[in-house]
N, C-alpha and C positions, 0 to 999 in steps of 0.2 A: 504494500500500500504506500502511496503517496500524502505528505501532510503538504497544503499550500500555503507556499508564506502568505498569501494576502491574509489567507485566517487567521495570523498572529499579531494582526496591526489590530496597536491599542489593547494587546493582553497581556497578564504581567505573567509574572512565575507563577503563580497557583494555578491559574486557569490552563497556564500550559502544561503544567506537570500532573494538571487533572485529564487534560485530553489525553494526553501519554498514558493515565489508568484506564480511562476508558477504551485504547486500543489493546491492554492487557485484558481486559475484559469482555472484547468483541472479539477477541483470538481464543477468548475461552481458556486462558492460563493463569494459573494461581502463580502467586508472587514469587515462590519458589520457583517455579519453570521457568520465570520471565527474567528472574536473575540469573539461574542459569545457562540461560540464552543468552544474556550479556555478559554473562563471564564474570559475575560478579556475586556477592552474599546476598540472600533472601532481604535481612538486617538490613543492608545500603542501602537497596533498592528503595524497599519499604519505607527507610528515613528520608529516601531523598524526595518521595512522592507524598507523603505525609507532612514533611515539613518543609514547604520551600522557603521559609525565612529562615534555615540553613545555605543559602545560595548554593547549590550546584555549580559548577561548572560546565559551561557548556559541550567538553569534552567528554564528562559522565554521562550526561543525558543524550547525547550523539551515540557510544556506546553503546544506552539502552535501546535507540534507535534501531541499531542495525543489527544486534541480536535478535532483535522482535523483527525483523527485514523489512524497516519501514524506512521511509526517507523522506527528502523534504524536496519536491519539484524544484525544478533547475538546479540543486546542487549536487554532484557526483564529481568526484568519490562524497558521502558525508563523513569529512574531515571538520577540524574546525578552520582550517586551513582558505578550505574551497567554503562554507558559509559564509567566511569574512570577505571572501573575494567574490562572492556572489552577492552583497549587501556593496561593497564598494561600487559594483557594476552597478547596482542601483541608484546609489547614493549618486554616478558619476552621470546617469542620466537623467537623474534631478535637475543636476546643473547645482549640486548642491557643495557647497566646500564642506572638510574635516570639519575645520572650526564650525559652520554651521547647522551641521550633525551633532555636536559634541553642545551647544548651546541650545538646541530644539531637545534635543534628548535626556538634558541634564546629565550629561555625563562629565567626567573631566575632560578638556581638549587635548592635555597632555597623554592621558593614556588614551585615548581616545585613537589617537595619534599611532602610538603606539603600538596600540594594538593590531592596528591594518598591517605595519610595516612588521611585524615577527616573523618569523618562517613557521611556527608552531605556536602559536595563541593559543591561550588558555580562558578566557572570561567566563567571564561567570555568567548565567545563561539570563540571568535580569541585565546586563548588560546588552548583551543582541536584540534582547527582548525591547529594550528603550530604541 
């Protein structure tokens, strides 16, 4: 299955990490398989869908993604790599600068910054999310 970025405009981390249970729940797997599938602990999974004011990582929840074989349209591989550069390509046919991503977003500019230019980015999935 496919998730669409447009569905994630204007949703924060809860909502997203609830849609993420609801695709555990329309595959018909219990937390334990679905961590398993991500290569990860029942425990993680569970805290990290439970409580997203633990911030995630966008690298975890990608993870949990592609154990469950889901993805996010127009981004492949789902890296965080290729999200961040498929949000640039957006960002760049906005006609929208760093800086004005980083001020619409309330992010910092600095990392904001940052974050595009890493070879391996790590954010934390309310970050994208903005």
């Amino acid at each position: 299955g496919w998730l669409a970025p447009s569905s994630f405009a204007d949703v924060g981390t809860a909502e997203f990490l609830g849609t993420v249970r609801g695709w555990v729940a329309r595959l018909n797997l219990r937390i334990e398989e679905a961590a398993a599938l991500a290569g990860m602990e029942a425990q993680q999974l569970e805290r990290m869908l439970s409580f997203p004011e633990l911030a995630p990582s966008l690298k975890d929840v990608l993870q949990v993604l592609d154990g469950l074989g889901l993805g996010i349209a127009g981004v492949e591989p789902l890296t965080t790599a290729m999200v961040l550069r498929w949000l640039d390509q957006r960002r760049e046919a906005m006609k929208m600068s760093k800086v004005d991503l980083a001020a619409r977003s309330g992010c910092n500019r600095q990392h904001m910054t940052y974050m595009f230019q890493q070879p391996d980015p790590d954010p934390k999935l309310e970050t994208v999310l903005k």
